[in-house]
C-alpha positions in Angstrom: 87.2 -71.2 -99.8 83.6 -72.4 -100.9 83.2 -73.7 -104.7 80.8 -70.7 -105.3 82.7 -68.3 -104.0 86.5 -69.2 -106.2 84.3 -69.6 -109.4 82.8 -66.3 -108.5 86.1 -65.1 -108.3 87.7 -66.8 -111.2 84.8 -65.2 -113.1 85.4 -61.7 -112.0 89.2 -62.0 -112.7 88.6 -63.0 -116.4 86.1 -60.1 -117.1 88.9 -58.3 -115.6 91.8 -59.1 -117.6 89.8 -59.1 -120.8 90.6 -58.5 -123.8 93.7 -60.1 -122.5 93.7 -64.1 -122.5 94.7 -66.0 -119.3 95.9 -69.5 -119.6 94.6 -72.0 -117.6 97.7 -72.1 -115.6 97.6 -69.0 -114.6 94.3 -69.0 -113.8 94.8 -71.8 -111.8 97.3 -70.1 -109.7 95.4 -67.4 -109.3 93.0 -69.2 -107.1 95.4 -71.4 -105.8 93.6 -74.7 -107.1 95.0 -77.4 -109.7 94.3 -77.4 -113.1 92.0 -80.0 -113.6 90.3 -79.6 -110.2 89.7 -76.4 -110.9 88.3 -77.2 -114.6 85.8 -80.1 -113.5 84.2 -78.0 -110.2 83.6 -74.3 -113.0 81.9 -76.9 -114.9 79.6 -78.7 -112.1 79.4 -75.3 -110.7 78.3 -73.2 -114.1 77.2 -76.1 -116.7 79.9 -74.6 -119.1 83.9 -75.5 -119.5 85.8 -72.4 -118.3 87.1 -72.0 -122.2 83.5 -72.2 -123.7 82.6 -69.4 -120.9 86.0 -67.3 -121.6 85.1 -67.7 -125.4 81.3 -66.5 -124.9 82.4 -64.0 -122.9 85.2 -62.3 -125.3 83.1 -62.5 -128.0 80.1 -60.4 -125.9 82.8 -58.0 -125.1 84.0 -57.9 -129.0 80.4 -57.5 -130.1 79.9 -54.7 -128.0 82.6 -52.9 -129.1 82.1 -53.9 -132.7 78.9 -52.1 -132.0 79.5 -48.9 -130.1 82.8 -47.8 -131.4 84.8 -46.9 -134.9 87.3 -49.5 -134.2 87.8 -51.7 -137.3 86.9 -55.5 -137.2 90.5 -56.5 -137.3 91.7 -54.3 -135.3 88.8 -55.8 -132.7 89.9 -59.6 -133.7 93.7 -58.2 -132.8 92.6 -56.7 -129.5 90.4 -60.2 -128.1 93.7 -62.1 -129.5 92.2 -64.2 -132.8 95.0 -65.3 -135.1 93.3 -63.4 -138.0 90.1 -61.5 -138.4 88.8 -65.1 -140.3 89.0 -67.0 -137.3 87.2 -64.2 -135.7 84.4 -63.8 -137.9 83.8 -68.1 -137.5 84.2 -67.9 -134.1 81.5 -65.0 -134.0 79.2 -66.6 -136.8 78.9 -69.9 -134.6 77.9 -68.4 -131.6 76.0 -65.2 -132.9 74.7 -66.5 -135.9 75.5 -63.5 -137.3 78.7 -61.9 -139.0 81.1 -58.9 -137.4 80.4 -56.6 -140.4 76.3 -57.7 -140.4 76.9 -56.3 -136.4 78.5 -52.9 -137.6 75.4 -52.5 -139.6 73.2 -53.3 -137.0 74.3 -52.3 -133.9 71.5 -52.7 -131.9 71.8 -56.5 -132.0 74.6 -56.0 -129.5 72.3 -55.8 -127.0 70.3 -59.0 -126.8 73.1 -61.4 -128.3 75.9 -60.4 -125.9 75.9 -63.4 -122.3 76.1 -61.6 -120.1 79.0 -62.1 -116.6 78.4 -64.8 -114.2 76.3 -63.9 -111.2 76.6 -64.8 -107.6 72.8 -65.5 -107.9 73.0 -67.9 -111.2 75.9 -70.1 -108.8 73.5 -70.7 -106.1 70.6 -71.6 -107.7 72.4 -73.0 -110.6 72.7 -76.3 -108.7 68.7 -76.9 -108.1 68.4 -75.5 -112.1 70.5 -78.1 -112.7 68.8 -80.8 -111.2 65.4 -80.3 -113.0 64.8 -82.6 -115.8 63.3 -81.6 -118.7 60.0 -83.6 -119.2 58.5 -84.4 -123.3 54.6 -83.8 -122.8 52.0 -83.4 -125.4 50.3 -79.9 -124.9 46.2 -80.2 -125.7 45.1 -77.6 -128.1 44.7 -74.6 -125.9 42.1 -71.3 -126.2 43.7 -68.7 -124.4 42.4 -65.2 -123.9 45.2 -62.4 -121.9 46.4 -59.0 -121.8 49.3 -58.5 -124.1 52.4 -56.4 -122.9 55.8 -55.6 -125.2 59.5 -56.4 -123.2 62.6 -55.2 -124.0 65.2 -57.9 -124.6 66.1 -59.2 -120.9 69.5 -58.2 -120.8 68.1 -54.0 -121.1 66.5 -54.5 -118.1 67.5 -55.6 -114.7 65.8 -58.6 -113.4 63.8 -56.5 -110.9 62.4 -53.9 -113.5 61.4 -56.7 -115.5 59.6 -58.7 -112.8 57.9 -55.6 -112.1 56.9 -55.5 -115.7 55.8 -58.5 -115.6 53.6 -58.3 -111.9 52.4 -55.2 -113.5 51.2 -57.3 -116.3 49.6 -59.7 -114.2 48.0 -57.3 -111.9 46.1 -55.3 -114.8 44.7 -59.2 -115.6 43.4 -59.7 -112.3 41.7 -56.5 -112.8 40.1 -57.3 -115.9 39.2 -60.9 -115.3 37.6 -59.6 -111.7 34.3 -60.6 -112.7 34.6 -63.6 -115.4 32.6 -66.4 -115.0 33.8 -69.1 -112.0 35.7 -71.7 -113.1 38.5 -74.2 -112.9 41.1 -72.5 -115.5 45.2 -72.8 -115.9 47.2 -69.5 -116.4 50.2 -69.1 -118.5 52.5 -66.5 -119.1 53.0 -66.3 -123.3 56.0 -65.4 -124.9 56.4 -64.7 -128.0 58.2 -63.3 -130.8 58.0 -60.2 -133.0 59.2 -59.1 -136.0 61.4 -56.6 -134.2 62.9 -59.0 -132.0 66.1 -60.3 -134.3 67.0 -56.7 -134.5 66.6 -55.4 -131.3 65.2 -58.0 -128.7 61.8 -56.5 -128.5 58.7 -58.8 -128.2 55.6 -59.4 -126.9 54.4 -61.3 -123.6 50.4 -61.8 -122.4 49.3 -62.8 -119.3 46.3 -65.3 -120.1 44.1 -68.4 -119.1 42.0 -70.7 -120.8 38.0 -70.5 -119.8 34.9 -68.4 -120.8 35.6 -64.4 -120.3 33.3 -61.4 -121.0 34.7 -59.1 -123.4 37.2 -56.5 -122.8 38.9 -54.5 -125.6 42.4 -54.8 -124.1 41.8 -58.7 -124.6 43.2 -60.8 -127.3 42.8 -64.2 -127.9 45.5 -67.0 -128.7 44.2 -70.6 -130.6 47.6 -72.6 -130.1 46.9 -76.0 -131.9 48.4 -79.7 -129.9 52.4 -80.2 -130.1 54.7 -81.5 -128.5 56.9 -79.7 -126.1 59.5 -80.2 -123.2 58.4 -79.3 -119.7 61.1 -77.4 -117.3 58.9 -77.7 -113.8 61.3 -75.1 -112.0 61.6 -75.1 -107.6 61.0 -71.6 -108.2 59.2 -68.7 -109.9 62.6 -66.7 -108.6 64.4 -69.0 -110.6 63.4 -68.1 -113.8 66.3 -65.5 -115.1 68.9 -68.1 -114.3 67.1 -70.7 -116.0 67.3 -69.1 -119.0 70.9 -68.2 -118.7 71.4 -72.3 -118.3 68.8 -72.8 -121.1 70.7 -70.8 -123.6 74.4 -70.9 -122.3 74.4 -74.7 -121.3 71.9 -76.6 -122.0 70.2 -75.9 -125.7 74.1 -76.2 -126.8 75.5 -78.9 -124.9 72.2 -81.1 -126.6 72.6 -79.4 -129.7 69.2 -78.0 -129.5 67.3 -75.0 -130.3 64.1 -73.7 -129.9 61.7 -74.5 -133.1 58.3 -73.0 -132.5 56.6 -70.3 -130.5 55.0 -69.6 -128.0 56.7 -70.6 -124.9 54.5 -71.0 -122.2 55.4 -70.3 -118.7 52.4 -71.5 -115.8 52.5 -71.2 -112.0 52.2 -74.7 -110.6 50.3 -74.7 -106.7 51.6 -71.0 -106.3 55.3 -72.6 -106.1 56.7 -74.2 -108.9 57.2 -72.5 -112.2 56.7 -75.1 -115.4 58.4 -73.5 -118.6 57.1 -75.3 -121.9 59.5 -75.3 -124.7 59.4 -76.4 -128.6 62.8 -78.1 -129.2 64.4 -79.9 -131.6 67.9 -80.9 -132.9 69.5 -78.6 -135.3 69.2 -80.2 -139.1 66.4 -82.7 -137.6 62.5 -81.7 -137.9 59.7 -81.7 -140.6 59.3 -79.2 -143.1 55.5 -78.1 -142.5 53.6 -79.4 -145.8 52.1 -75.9 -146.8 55.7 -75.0 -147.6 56.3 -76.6 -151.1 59.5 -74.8 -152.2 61.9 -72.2 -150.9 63.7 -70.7 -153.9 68.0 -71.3 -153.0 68.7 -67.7 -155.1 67.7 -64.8 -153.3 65.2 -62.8 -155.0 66.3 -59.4 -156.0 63.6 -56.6 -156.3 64.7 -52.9 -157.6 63.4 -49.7 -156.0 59.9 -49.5 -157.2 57.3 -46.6 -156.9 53.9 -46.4 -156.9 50.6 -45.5 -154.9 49.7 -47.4 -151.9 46.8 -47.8 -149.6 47.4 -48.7 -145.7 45.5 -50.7 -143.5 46.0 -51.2 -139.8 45.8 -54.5 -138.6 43.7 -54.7 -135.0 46.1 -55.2 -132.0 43.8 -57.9 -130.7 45.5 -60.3 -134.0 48.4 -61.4 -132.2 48.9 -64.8 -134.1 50.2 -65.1 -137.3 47.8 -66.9 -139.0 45.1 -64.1 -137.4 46.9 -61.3 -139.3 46.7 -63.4 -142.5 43.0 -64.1 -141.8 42.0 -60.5 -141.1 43.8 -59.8 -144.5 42.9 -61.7 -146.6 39.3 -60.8 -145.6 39.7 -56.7 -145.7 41.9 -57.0 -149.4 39.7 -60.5 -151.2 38.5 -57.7 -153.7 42.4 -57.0 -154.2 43.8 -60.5 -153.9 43.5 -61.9 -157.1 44.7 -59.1 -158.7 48.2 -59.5 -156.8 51.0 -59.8 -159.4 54.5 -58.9 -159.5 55.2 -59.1 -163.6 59.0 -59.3 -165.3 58.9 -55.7 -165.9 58.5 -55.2 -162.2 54.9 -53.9 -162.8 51.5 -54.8 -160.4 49.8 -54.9 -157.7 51.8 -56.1 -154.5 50.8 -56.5 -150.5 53.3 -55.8 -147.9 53.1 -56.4 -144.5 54.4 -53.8 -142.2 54.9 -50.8 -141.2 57.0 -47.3 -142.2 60.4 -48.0 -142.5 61.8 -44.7 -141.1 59.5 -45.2 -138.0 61.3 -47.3 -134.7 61.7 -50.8 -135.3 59.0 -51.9 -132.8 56.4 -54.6 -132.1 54.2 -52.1 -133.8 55.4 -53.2 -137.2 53.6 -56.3 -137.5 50.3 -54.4 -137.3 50.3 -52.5 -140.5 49.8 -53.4 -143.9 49.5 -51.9 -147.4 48.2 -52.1 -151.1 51.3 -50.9 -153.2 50.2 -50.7 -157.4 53.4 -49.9 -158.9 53.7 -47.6 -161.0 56.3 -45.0 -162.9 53.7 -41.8 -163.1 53.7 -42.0 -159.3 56.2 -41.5 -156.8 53.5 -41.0 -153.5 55.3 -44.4 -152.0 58.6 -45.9 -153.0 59.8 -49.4 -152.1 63.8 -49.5 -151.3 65.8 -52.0 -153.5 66.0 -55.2 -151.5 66.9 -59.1 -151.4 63.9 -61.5 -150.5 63.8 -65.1 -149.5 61.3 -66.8 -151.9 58.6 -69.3 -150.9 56.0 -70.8 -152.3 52.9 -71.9 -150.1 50.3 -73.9 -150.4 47.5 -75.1 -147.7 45.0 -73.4 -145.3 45.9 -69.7 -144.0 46.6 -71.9 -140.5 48.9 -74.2 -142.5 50.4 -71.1 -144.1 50.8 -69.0 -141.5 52.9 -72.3 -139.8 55.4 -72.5 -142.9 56.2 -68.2 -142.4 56.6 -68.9 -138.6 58.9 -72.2 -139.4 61.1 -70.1 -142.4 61.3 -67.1 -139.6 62.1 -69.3 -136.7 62.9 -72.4 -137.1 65.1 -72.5 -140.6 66.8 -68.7 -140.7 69.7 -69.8 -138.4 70.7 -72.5 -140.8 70.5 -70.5 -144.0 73.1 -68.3 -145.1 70.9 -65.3 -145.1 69.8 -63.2 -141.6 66.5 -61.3 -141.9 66.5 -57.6 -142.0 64.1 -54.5 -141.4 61.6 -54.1 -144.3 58.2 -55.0 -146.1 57.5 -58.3 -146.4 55.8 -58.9 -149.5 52.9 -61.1 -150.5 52.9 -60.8 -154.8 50.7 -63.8 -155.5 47.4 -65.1 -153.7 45.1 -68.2 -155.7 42.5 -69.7 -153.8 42.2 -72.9 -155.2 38.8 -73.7 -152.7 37.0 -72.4 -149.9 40.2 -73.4 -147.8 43.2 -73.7 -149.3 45.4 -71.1 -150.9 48.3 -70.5 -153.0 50.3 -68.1 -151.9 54.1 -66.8 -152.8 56.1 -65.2 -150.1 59.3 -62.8 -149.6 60.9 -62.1 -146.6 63.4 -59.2 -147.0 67.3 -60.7 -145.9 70.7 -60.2 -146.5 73.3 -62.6 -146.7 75.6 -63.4 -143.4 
């Protein structure tokens, strides 16, 4: 029997006998191989040990039910065979990030954070995924102008609806960019992240290029600034699902890495190769970006407040941080130095999003609003919340770095996991026509 086709095997077995836990001898007998012969080819043959890939795999399964049925946590920790619901809930923290009880309240996590089985396609190509090595490059300062498209998290869709989606994506560019000026240009595919997508896996992906373009109003523009970043040059633009099951099952933990900064950027090399460019760094290694001069270690705790509020749409063109902060800053600077958030709970505060009750979508991030608290008025009221507390100080592009690094780069360390709400902006001082001071709160809860 062929390598692929026993590990294939041994991989449908186990989903099978879950939430029941095979032994490694019996697994061994199962496919007629010895022990450790079997355990060195899963692991040339998948990039994980088979126990890391059991323990990924019960947990998924745990998490799913966690999320779609009444069954109690221990009674799920009993069921997937953990000495005590404790060792579950570590076991589930390391690999989630998240806690079995913060799952029951968020169900909808389930979905993105599950791995998902071994497939007969990830085993062959695995072995050419495998061989690529990851390349450190310094990425110029890129102007990039696209057509921006929101993605469900990639294990909601199979991997032909979403290359659909994404072809679709592409050929609406081609229409649009029909008649733009002729020139040598590069083409990336930009992924990035939206407020939505801890909860529920939703983000937002443009199909762009550098170069001079007429205007459109479907097009946005992207200003990513130099950085340094790994290059994946992939055999394939068919290889880029499995890829990311390596990336994120194999690769990113066996180097004890993580991704620290978006975009990625995907670009089609001589109509073959695909090049995927990452921001990585080692977990507890990096730079704290210099706008970010403290973040508070006590949660801040804000009551339910009332008040009247004003809302402001942001334009979907202001994809970037730092452009939502700009076009901000400009429509409220009457507002902004009145910001204030007194002891008594009393001012004027700006949040950033959208209406709670509505879906949790990549819509959020484009709405804003002027809340002046106040107890004769009950027209808006602000829920009772916890908020991460920072304090800011640089350019709005240095700024809107230190929000993107709390969100993204030091949120899986803390002991706090973000959560659906406003987040609030109590305090703006510009101190000259550049630099600001700003405090920030980013609704969480603890893990």
């Amino acid at each position: 029997m062929q390598r692929i086709e026993w590990v294939k095997k041994l991989a449908d077995f186990i989903e099978e006998t879950l939430p029941s836990i095979c032994s490694m001898d019996q697994l061994s007998t199962y496919i007629n191989i010895s022990k450790a012969h079997m355990q060195r080819q899963f692991k040339m043959a998948t990039g994980l040990s088979i126990g890391h890939y059991i323990r990924n795999r019960r947990l998924s399964r745990a998490a799913i039910e966690i999320a779609t049925t009444d069954k109690r946590i221990i009674d799920v920790a009993m069921d997937y065979d953990f000495e005590s619901q404790e060792a579950f809930g570590r076991a589930f923290r390391k690999l989630f990030g998240i806690t079995p009880k913060n799952l029951k309240k968020h169900p909808a996590l389930a979905n993105y954070l599950s791995t998902l089985p071994l497939t007969l396609k990830y085993l062959q190509r695995f072995p050419e995924i495998q061989k690529v090595v990851p390349q450190k490059v310094t990425m110029e300062a890129l102007h990039l102008n696209g057509l921006p498209q929101r993605y469900k998290a990639y294990q909601l869709e199979t991997k032909t609806q979403f290359t659909h989606s994404i072809l679709d994506m592409w050929n609406r560019f081609e229409q649009i960019s029909a008649d733009w000026p002729t020139q040598e240009r590069r083409y990336f595919t930009v992924e990035g992240r939206n407020a939505c997508s801890f909860e529920n896996g939703e983000f937002t992906m443009m199909a762009m290029s550098t170069g001079e373009v007429n205007p459109h109003p479907e097009l946005v523009s992207l200003d990513l600034s130099a950085r340094d970043m790994v290059c994946f040059a992939l055999p394939s633009s068919e290889d880029a699902t499995e890829f990311l099951t390596y990336l994120y099952s194999a690769y990113l933990p066996d180097n004890n890495l993580h991704v620290n900064r978006m975009p990625i950027l995907w670009e089609l090399v001589n109509n073959s190769e695909l090049h995927c460019y990452i921001s990585l760094a080692q977990w507890q290694e990096g730079t704290t970006p210099k706008a970010l001069q403290k973040l508070h270690s006590t949660l801040f705790q804000l009551p339910t407040i009332q008040g009247t509020s004003e809302h402001q749409a942001i334009p979907h063109t202001q994809h970037q941080t730092v452009q939502r902060l700009e076009y901000l800053f400009e429509y409220w600077q009457e507002q902004l130095p009145t910001l204030n958030l007194e002891a008594n709970n009393q001012g004027t505060l700006l949040l950033l999003g959208d209406d709670l009750n509505k879906p949790f979508t990549p819509e959020f991030d484009f709405h804003s609003a002027l809340l002046s608290i106040s107890d004769q008025s009950t027209s808006f009221s602000l829920s009772k919340a916890s908020y991460l507390d920072a304090s800011l100080v640089g350019t709005l592009s240095e700024i809107a770095e230190a929000i993107e690094h709390i969100k993204y780069w030091m949120m899986p360390e803390l002991p706090f996991y973000p959560v659906h709400g406003y987040e609030i902006i109590p305090h703006v001082k510009r101190l000259n026509s550049s630099t600001y001071q700003v405090r920030y709160l980013l609704p969480v809860k603890k893990r």
